[in-house]
C-alpha positions as CSV (number, residue, x, y, z in Angstrom):
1,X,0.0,0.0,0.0
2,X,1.2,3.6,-0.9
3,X,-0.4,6.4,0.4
4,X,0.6,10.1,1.2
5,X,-0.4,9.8,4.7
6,X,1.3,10.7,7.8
7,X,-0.5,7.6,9.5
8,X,-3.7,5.8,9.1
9,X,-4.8,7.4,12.7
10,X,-4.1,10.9,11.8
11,X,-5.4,10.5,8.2
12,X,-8.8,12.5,8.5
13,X,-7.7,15.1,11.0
14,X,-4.5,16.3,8.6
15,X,-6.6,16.6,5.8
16,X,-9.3,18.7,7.8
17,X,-5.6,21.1,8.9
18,X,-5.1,21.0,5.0
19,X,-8.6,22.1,4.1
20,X,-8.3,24.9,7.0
21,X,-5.6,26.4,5.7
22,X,-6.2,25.6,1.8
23,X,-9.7,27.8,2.2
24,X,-10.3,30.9,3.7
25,X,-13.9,30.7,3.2
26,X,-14.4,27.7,5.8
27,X,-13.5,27.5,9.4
28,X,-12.6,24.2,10.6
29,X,-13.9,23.2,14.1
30,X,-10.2,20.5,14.4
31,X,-11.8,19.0,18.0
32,X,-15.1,19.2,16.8
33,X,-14.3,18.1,13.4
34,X,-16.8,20.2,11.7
35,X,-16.3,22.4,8.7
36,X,-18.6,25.6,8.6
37,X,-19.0,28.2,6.6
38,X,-16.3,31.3,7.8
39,X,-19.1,33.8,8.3
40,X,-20.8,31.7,10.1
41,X,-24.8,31.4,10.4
42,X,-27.1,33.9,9.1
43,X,-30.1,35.1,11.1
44,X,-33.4,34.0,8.9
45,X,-31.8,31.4,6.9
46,X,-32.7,27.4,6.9
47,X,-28.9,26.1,8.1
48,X,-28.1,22.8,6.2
49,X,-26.1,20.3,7.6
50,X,-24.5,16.9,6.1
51,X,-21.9,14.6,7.1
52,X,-20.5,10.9,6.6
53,X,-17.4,8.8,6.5
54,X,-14.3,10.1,5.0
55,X,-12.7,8.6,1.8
56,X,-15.8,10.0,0.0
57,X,-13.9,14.0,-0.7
58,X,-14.9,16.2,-1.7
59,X,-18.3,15.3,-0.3
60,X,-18.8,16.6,2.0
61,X,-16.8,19.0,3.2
62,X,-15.9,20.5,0.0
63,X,-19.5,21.2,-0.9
64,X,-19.5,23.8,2.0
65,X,-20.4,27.2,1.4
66,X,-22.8,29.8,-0.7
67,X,-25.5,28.0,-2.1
68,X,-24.9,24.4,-0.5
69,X,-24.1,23.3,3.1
70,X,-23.8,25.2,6.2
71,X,-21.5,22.8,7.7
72,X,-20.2,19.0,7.1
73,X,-19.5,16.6,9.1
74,X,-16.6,14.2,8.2
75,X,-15.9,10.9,10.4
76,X,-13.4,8.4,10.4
77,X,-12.9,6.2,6.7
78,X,-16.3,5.4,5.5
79,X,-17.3,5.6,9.3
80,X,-20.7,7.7,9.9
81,X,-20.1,11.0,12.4
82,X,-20.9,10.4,15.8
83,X,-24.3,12.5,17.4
84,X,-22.0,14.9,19.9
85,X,-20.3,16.2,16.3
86,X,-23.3,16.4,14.6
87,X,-25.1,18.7,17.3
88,X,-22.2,20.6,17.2
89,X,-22.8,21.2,13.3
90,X,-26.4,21.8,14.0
91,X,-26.5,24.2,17.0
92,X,-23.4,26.0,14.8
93,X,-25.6,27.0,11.6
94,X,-28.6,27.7,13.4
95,X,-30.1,31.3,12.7
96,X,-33.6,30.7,13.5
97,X,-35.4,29.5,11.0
98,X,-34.2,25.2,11.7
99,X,-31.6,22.8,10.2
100,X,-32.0,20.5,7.4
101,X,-30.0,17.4,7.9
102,X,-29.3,16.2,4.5
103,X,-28.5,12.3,5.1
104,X,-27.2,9.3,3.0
105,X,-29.2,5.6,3.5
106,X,-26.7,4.0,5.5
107,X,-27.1,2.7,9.0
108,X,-24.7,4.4,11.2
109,X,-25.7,7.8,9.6
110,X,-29.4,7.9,10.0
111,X,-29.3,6.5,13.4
112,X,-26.8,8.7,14.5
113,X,-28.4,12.2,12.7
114,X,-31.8,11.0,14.1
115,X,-30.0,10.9,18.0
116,X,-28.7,14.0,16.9
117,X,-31.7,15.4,15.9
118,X,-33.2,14.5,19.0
119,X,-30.7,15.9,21.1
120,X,-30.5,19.1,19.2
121,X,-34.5,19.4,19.2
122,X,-33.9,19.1,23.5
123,X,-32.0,22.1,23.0
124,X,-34.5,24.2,21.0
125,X,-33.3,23.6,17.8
126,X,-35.9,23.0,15.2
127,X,-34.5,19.6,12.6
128,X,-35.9,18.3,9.6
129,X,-34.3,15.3,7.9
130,X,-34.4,14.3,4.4
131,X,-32.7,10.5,3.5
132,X,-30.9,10.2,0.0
133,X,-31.2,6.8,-1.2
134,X,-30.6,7.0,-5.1
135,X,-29.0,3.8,-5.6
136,X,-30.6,1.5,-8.1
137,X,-28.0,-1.4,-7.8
138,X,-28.9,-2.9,-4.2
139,X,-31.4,-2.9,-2.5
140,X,-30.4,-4.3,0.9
141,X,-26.1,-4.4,1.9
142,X,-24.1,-4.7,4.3
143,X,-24.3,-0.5,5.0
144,X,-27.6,0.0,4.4
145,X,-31.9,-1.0,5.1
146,X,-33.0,-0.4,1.3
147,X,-31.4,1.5,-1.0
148,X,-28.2,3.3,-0.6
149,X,-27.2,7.0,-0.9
150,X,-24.6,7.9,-3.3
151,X,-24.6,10.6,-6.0
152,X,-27.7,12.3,-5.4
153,X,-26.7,13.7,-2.3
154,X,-24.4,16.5,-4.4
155,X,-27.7,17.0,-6.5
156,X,-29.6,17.2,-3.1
157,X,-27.2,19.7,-1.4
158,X,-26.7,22.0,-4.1
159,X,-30.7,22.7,-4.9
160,X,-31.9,22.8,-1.5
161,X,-28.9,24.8,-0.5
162,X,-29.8,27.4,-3.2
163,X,-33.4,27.3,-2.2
164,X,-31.8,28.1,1.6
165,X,-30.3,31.5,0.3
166,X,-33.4,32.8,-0.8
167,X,-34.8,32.5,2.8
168,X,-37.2,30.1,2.1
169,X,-38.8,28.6,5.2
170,X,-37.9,24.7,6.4
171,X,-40.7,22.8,5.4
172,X,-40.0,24.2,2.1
173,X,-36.2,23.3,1.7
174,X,-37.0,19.8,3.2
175,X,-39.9,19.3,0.0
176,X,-37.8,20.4,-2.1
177,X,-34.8,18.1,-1.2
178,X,-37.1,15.2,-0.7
179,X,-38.0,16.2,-4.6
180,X,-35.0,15.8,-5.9
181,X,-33.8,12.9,-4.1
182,X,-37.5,11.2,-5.7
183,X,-36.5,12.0,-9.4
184,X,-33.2,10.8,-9.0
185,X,-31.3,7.7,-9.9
186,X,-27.8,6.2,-9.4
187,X,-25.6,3.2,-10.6
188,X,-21.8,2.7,-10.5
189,X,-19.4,0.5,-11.9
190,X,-15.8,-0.4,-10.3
191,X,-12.5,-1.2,-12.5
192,X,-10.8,-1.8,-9.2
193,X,-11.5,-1.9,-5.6
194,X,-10.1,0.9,-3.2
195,X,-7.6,0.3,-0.6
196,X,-8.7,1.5,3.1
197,X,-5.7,3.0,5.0
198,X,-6.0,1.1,8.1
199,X,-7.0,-1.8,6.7
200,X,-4.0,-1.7,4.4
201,X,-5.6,-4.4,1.4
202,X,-8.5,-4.0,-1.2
203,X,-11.9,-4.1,0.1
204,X,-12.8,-6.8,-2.3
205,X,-10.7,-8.5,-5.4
206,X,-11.6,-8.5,-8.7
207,X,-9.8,-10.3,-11.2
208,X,-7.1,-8.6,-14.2
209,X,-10.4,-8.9,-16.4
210,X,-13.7,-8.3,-14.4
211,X,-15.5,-5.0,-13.3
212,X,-17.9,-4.5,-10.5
213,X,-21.3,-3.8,-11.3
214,X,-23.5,-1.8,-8.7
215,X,-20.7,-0.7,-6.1
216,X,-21.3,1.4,-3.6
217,X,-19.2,4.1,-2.3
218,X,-17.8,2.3,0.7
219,X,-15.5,-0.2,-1.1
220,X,-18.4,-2.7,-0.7
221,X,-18.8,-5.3,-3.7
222,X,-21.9,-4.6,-6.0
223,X,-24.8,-7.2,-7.4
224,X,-22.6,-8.7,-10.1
225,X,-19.5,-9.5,-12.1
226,X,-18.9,-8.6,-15.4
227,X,-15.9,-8.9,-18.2
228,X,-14.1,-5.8,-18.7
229,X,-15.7,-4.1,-22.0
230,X,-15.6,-1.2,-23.9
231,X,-16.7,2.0,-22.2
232,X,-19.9,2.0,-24.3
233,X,-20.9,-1.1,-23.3
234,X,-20.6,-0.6,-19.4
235,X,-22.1,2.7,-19.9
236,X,-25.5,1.5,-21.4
237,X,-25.5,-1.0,-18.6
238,X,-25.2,1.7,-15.9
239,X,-28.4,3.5,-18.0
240,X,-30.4,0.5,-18.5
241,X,-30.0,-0.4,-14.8
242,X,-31.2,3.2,-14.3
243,X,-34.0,3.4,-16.6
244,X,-35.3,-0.4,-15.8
245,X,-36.4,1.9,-12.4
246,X,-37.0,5.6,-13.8
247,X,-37.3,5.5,-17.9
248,X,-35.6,8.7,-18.9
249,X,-37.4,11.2,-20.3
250,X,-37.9,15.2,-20.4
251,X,-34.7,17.0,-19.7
252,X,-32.4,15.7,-17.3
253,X,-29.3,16.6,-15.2
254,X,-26.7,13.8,-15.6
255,X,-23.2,13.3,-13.7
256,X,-20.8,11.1,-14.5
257,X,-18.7,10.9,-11.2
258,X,-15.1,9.1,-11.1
259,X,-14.1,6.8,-7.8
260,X,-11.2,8.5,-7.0
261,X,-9.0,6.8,-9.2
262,X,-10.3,7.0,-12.8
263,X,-8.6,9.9,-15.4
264,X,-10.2,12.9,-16.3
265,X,-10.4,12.0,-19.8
266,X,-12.0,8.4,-19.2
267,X,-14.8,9.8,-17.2
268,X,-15.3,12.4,-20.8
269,X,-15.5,9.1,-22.6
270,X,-18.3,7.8,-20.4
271,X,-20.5,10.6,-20.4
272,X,-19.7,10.5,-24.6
273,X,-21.8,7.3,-24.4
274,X,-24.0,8.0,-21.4
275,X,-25.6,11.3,-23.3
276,X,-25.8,9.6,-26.6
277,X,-27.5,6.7,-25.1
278,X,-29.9,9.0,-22.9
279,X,-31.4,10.8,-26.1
280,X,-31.6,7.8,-28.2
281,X,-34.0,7.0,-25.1
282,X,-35.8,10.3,-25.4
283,X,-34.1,12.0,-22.3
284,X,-32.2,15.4,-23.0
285,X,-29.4,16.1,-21.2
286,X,-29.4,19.8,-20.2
287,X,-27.0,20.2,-17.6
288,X,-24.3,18.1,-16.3
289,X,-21.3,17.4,-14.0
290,X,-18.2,15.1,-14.9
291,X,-15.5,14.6,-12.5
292,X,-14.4,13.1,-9.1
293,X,-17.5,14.6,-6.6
294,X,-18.2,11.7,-4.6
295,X,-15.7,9.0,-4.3
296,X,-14.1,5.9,-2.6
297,X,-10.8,7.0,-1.7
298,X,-9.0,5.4,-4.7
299,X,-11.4,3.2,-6.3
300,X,-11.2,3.2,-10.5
301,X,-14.8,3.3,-12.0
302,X,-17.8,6.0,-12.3
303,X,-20.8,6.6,-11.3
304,X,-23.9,7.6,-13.4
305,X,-26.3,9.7,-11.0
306,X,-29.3,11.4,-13.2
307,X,-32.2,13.5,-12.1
308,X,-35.5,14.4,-14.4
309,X,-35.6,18.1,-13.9
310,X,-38.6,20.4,-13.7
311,X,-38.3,24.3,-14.1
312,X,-38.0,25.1,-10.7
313,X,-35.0,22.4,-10.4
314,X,-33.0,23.9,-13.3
315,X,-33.7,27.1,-11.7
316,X,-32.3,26.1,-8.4
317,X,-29.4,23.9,-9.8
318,X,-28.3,27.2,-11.8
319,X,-28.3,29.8,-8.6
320,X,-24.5,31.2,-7.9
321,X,-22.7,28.6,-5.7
322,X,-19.2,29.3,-3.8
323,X,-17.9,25.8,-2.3
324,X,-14.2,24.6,-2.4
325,X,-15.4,21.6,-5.3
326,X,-18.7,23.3,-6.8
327,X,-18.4,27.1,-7.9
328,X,-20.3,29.0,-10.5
329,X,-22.6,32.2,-11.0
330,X,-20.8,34.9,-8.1
């Protein structure tokens, strides 16, 4: 195993010291480990709040700031945050007008945000929560009660965070999150498994010649095995696996998100064949994402995460955003 660590134990608090000093715009809680926004909260605005095990960067963290989250908490390696962090978060971005906890189907998160929730309630804080669980591949895993939470959450955070900055009131942001997490849809595929630090081996082994079908984002296997193909191929299986749930149709925000470990220009060549295969379906792809947004560490493969927009969606999705891994409009 190479990786540029310091040590396994240290891994997730030196990279929250990097993020501190790498952007002004955040102020990193180090005993906490929370990341707000600099400026802190904002009376009469709906604070939002995410968090989840590290290995998936930039999410969350780096999705902090105007137009997305409040704060983010990050916990140990594709651990979930623990409750006494998470209040910290809450109570932190709290101007009055309630939290929106913004979590991924997995276990340890939702029962950990829900304790949270209750504890920050006890303390006068008003918390809604909305669960992300996009994932078409699985329906039960090891991680998770139903489907899991992958690359919708970005899409989540980013709309309801720009329907935040407009002051609109909780109940509102909560719909609207819940909305998109509804019309969205996720598969990915893995070239190679990812290597956890502490662990110090893969998280699964695939042979010279097989992919992973329907991984999830914690190094966990997915539902099947497949040859290795070309890139058109894998990508009409990650559509079809999509559409056998949503058909596509209308226009549509697509991302086509690398593991960690995948080139730039690969991830290009899947969303080449993703967007041609989408309109051959009827579906017009209208905006679009491709690069490494929610990963697993350094895991080779991609993800294909779509979402059947409506006007008020595309609105939304194009309001400025300021974030150390999202930035456009300001």
């Amino acid at each position: 195993m190479k990786k540029l660590i310091n040590s396994a134990g240290s891994l997730v608090s030196d990279a929250l010291r990097g993020m501190a000093a790498a952007h002004p715009s955040l102020r990193v809680d180090l005993e906490n480990a929370v990341v707000f926004r600099a400026e802190g909260a904002r009376p009469g605005k709906v604070g939002l709040v995410s968090g989840g095990g590290s290995g998936h960067e930039p999410l969350h963290a780096g999705f902090v700031g105007h137009g997305m989250l409040d704060a983010a908490c990050p916990g140990e390696v594709f651990t979930s945050p623990v409750p006494d962090q998470l209040v910290e978060a809450t109570k932190g971005v709290d101007g009055g007008a309630g939290v929106l906890h913004i979590v991924k189907n997995y276990t340890g998160d939702v029962l950990n945000f829900e304790m949270a929730a209750e504890l920050s309630g006890d303390e006068g804080v008003e918390v809604a929560t909305v669960l992300v669980n996009d994932d078409v591949a699985v329906r039960d895993s090891l991680y998770t009660a139903g489907r899991r939470g992958t690359g919708a959450t970005l899409f989540v955070e980013k709309i309801a965070g720009a329907l935040a900055e407009t002051g609109a009131p909780l109940a509102e942001v909560a719909r609207v999150a819940r909305e998109v997490n509804e019309r969205s849809r996720s598969f990915g595929v893995a070239l190679t498994p990812c290597t956890v630090p502490a662990a110090g081996k893969p998280t699964f082994e695939l042979g010279e010649t097989e992919i992973e079908l329907g991984i999830g984002i914690h190094g966990e296997p997915g539902r099947s095995r497949a040859a290795m193909g070309e890139a058109r191929e894998i990508a009409r299986v990650a559509v079809d696996a999509i559409g056998d749930d949503l058909p596509p149709s209308g226009e549509t925000l697509v991302m086509v998100n690398g593991m960690g470990g995948t080139p730039l220009i690969e991830l290009y060549v899947v969303f080449a064949e993703v967007e041609a295969y989408l309109r051959e379906k009827g579906a017009t792809v209208v905006r679009s994402l491709v690069g490494n947004y929610v990963t697993s560490l350094d895991m080779q493969g991609f993800m294909v995460t779509t979402c059947a927009l409506t006007g008020e969606l595309t609105r939304l999705w194009d309001s400025p955003v300021e974030t150390p891994a999202l930035r456009w409009g300001r």
